[in-house]
C-alpha positions, 0 to 999 in steps of 0.5 A: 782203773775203776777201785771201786766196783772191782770186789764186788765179784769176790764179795759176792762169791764169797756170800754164796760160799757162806751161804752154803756152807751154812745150809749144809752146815744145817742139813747135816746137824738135822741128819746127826739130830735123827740119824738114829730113827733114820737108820732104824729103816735103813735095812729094809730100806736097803734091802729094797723092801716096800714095807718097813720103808716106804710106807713110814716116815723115816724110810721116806725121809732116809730115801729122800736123803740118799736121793740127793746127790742124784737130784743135783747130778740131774740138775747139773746134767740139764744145766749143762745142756742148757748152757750148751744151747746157750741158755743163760739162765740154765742153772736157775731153771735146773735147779727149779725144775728139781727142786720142784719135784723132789721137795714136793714128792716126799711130803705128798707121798707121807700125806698119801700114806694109808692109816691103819683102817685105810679102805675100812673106814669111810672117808672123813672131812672137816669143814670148820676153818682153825678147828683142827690146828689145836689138834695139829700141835707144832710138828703137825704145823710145821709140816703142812706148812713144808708140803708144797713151799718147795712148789711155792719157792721154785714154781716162780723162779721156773714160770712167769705165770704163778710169780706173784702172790695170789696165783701163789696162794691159789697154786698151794690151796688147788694142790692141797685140794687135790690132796685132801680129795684123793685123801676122801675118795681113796679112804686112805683113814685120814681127815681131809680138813679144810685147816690142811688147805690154808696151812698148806696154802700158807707154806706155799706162800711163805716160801714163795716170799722167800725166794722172791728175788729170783723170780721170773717178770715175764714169760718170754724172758730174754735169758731163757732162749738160746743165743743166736750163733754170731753170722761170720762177716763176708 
């Protein structure tokens, strides 16, 4: 018998148990960090009312919370489809097509959100590369850099086609445009700024990276099509 190769499996099991326990570890300290602003929307947010919850940051960030386990019971549901038709790389594709949109959704919707002078104000735009990321501060930074890396991180790990760095970056900055053109068009009282694109652009990449391992090679993948069922012999 073969000493050797045996504990590769448990080693391997039990990185990805640690490996979770530390990320749900980390979302639960962020949860006890702003558990007090989020609660501060949770009446209205729970009485399903659109003002009070929706249109701020904390009931977007309470409801994205609460959506989790919803999130991962659709991910299960297809994977568990998947594997039935003999997909073997069901839960890679679930999880990417899931966190593709509910990553993504929250941040775009908080960038989409109407200022008070919405409709009134005539739509703004800068221009100037790095101008506005003095204005920006740390927190204004880290959230663009959050807006589509959810989009950067699992658009690979689903499709051959945008899994390389390039077609990653162009990705994130045509979002990001589309983004700050509603922004104008729509007089939503924000900036469309050419900074929001690259910084935006940036996250997409940055979390591109780190899922890099996982990554589809090609566009007809052997593990994405159904198994063919054995032909019985006679």
């Amino acid at each position: 018998m073969n000493h050797n190769a045996s504990p590769s499996a448990p080693t391997r099991r039990t990185r990805r148990i640690v490996l979770l326990g530390l990320a749900g570890l980390a979302m639960a300290s962020a949860v006890y960090v702003v558990r007090r602003p989020l609660m501060m929307s949770a009446p209205m947010c729970m009485a399903g009312r659109w003002h009070g919850c929706f249109d701020t940051f904390n009931g977007v960030v309470l409801m994205t919370l609460v959506a989790l386990p919803l999130a991962a019971l659709v991910a299960w549901a297809l994977a568990r489809r998947r594997r039935a038709t003999g997909v073997t790389s069901a839960w890679r594709m679930s999880l990417a097509e899931v966190g593709m949109v509910h990553g993504t959704v929250p941040f775009v919707w908080l960038t989409m959100m109407p200022g008070a002078g919405a409709g009134i104000v005539p739509g703004r735009v800068s221009l100037v590369p790095l101008r506005d990321l003095v204005t920006m501060g740390p927190l204004g930074i880290v959230g663009n850099l959050l807006v589509f890396a959810s989009l950067g991180f699992f658009a690979p790990m689903r499709f051959a086609a945008p899994a390389s760095v390039p077609r990653i970056l162009a990705l994130g900055a045509g979002c990001s445009v589309l983004v700050e053109t509603a922004q104008y068009v729509l007089r939503l009282d924000r900036v469309s700024s050419v900074d929001d694109v690259l910084v935006n652009a940036a996250g997409a990449v940055l979390a591109a990276l780190a899922s890099r391992r996982w990554w589809r090679t090609s566009a007809h993948a052997p593990s994405d099509r159904p198994r063919p069922a054995p032909v019985p012999a006679g």
